[in-house]
VOLOLUM-567108 format. One record per residue (C-alpha): y, x, z; residue in three letters; residue number from 1. Coordinates in nm, 3 decimals, decimal comma. Example, Ala and Ser with C-alpha at 12.3 -4.5 7.8 and 13.67 -1.06 7.14 Angstrom:
<rec <-0,450 1,230 0,780> ALA 1>
<rec <-0,106 1,367 0,714> SER 2>
REM end
This chain:
<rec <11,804 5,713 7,563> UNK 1>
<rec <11,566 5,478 7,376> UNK 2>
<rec <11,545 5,119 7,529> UNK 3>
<rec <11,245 4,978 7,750> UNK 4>
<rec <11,191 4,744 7,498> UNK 5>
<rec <11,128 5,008 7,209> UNK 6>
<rec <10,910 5,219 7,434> UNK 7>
<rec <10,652 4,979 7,416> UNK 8>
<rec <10,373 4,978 7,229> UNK 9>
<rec <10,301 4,716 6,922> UNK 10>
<rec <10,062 4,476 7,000> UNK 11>
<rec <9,685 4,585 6,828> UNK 12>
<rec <9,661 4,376 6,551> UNK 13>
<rec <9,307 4,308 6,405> UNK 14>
<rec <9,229 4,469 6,073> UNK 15>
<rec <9,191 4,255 5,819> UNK 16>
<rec <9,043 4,239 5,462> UNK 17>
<rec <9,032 3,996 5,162> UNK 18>
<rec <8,784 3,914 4,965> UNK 19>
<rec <8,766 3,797 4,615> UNK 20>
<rec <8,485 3,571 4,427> UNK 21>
<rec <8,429 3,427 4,112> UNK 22>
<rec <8,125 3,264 3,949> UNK 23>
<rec <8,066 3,067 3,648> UNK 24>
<rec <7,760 2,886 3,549> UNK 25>
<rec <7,641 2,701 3,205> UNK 26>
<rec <7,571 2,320 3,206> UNK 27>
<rec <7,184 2,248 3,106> UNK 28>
<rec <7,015 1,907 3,091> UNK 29>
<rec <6,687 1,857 3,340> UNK 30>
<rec <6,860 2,029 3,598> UNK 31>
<rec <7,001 1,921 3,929> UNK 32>
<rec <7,391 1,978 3,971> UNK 33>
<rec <7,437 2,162 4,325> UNK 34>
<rec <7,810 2,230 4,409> UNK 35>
<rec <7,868 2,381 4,775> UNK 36>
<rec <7,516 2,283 4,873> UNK 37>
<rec <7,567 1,914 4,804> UNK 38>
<rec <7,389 1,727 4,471> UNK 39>
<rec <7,636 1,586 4,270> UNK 40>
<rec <7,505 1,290 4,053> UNK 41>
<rec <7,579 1,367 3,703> UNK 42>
<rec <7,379 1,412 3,378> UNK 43>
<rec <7,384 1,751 3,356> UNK 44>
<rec <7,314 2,086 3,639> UNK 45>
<rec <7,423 2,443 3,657> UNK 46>
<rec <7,145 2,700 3,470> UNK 47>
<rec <7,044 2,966 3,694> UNK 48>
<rec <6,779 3,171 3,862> UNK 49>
<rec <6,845 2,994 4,245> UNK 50>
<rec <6,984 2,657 4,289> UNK 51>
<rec <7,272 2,785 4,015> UNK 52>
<rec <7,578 2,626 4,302> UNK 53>
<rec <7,846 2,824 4,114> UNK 54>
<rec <8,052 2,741 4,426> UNK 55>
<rec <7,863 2,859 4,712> UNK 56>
<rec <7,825 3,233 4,438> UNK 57>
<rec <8,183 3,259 4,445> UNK 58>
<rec <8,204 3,250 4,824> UNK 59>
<rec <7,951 3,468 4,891> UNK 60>
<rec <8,118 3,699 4,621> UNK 61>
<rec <8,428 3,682 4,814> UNK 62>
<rec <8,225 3,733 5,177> UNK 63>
<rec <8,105 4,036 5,080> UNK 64>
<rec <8,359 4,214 4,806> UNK 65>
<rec <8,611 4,133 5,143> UNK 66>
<rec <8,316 4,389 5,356> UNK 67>
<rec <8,261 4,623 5,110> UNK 68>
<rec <7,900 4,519 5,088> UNK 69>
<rec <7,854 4,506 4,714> UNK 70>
<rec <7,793 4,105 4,524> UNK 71>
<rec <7,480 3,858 4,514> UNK 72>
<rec <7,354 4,055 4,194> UNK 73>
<rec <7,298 4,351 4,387> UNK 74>
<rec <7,168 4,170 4,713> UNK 75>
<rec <6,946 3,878 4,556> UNK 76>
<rec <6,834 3,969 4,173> UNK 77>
<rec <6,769 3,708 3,950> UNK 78>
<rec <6,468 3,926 3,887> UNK 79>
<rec <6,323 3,867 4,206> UNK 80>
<rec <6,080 3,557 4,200> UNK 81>
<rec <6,198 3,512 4,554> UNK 82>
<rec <6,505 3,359 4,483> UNK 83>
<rec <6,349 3,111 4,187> UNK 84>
<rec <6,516 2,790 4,261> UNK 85>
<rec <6,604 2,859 4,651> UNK 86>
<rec <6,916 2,746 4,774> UNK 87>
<rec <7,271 2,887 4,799> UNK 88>
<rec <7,312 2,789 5,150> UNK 89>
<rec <7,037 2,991 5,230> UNK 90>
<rec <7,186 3,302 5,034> UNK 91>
<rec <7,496 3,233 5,214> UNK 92>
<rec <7,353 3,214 5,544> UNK 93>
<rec <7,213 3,604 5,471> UNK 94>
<rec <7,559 3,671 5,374> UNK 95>
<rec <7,694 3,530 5,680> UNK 96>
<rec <7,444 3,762 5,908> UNK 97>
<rec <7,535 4,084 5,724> UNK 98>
<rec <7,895 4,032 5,768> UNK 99>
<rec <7,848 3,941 6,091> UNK 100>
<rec <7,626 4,269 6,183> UNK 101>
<rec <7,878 4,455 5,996> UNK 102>
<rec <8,136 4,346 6,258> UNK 103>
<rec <8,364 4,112 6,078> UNK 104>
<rec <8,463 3,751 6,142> UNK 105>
<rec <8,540 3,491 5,870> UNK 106>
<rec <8,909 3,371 5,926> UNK 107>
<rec <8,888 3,131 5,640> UNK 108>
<rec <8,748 3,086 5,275> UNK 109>
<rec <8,974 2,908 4,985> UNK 110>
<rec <8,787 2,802 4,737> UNK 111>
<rec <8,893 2,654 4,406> UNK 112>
<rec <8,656 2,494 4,182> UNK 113>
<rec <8,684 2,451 3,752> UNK 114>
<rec <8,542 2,116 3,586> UNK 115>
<rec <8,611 1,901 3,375> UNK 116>
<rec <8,359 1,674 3,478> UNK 117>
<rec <8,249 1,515 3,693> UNK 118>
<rec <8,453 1,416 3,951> UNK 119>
<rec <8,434 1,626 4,283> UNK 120>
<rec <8,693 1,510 4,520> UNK 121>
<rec <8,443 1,244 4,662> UNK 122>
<rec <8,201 1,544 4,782> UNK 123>
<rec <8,454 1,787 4,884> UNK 124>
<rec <8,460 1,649 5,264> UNK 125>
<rec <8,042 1,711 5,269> UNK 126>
<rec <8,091 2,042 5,089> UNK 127>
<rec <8,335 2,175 5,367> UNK 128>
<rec <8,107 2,068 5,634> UNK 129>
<rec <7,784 2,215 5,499> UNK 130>
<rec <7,962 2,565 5,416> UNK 131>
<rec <8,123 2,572 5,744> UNK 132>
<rec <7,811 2,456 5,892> UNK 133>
<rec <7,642 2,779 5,743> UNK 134>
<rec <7,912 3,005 5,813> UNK 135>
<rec <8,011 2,919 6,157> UNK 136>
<rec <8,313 2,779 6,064> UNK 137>
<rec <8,521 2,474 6,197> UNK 138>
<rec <8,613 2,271 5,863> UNK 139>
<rec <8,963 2,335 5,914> UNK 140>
<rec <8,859 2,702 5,817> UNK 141>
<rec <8,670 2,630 5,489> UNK 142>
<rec <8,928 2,466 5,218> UNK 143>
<rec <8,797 2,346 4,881> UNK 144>
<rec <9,034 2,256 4,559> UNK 145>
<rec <8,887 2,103 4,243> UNK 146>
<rec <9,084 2,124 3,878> UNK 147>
<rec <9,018 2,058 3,550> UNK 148>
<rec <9,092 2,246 3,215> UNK 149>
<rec <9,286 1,989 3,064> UNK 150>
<rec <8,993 2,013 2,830> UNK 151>
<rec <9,058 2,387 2,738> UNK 152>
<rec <8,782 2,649 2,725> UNK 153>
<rec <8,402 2,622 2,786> UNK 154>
<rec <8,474 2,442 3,078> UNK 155>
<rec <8,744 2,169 2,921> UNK 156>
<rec <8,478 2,091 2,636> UNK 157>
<rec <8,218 2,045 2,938> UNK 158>
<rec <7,982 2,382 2,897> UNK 159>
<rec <8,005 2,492 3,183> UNK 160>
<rec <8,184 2,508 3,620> UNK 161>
<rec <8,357 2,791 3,706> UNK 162>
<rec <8,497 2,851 4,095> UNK 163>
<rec <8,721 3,109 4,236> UNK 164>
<rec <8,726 3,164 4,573> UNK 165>
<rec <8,950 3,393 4,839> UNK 166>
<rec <8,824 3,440 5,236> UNK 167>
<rec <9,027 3,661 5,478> UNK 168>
<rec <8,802 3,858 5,711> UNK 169>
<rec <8,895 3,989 6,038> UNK 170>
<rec <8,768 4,298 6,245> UNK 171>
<rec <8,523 4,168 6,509> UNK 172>
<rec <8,687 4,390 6,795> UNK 173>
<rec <8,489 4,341 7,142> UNK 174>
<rec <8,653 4,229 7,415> UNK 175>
<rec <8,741 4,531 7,648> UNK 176>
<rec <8,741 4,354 7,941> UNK 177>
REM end
């Protein structure tokens, strides 16, 4: 006879899903350089179609690759004079909704940003809060990494930022009380 303990059942346990993002954006002159919806002073910004925040793309990337809700091409075209110059927090706060309304919860986002200039670790700490901000988030939920390229690549001879980021979604299950 099977014990007690065996005959009960396994706790429900959330489904989860991860999500995936990368972005990587050229560096222009006359442009303004917007990483995770902060301006970084520097002589050179991101080209792109919206604000160009390479890091705030690869989140969203991640948000909604993790829901199976397609990438920020499909969703906001760089065709569409709508999104000329608007900002990535903005995008992301769209993205936020639809996962939302699609019934998942962020659990966190891990983000690791590519440059070999300039410095980021003084804006990290305003980065965190603005994307956490946006997404609901406490800060202890958003993480943000910066690296360089030991001067390898288009991004080691200073062409361009890359960022890769990772979030963990959870199923948004109703209480049933």
């Amino acid at each position: 006879m099977a014990s007690e303990k065996s005959m009960t059942s396994p706790p429900l346990l959330p489904n989860v899903r991860v999500g995936f993002g990368y972005d990587v954006h050229r560096l222009v002159t006359d442009r303004a350089l917007i990483l995770g919806g902060v301006e970084i002073p520097y002589k050179l910004g991101l080209a792109g179609h919206s604000d160009a925040d390479v890091l705030t793309h690869a989140i969203m990337d991640a948000l909604l690759g993790a829901a199976g809700k397609g990438d920020i091409g499909g969703l906001f075209p760089d065709t569409d004079p709508l999104y000329k110059d608007i900002s990535s927090l903005k995008l992301l706060s769209q993205v936020a909704d639809i996962i939302r309304d699609a019934s998942w919860v962020i659990s966190n986002i891990d983000i690791t940003l590519v440059a070999q200039a300039p410095k980021i670790a003084p804006y990290i700490g305003k980065m965190k809060t603005r994307i956490a901000a946006v997404c609901n988030l406490s800060i202890s939920q958003v993480n943000i990494k910066a690296t360089t390229t030991e001067g390898l690549g288009f991004v080691g001879v200073g062409e361009g930022i890359a960022a890769y980021a990772v979030c963990l979604l959870m199923e948004d299950i109703p209480d049933a009380g």
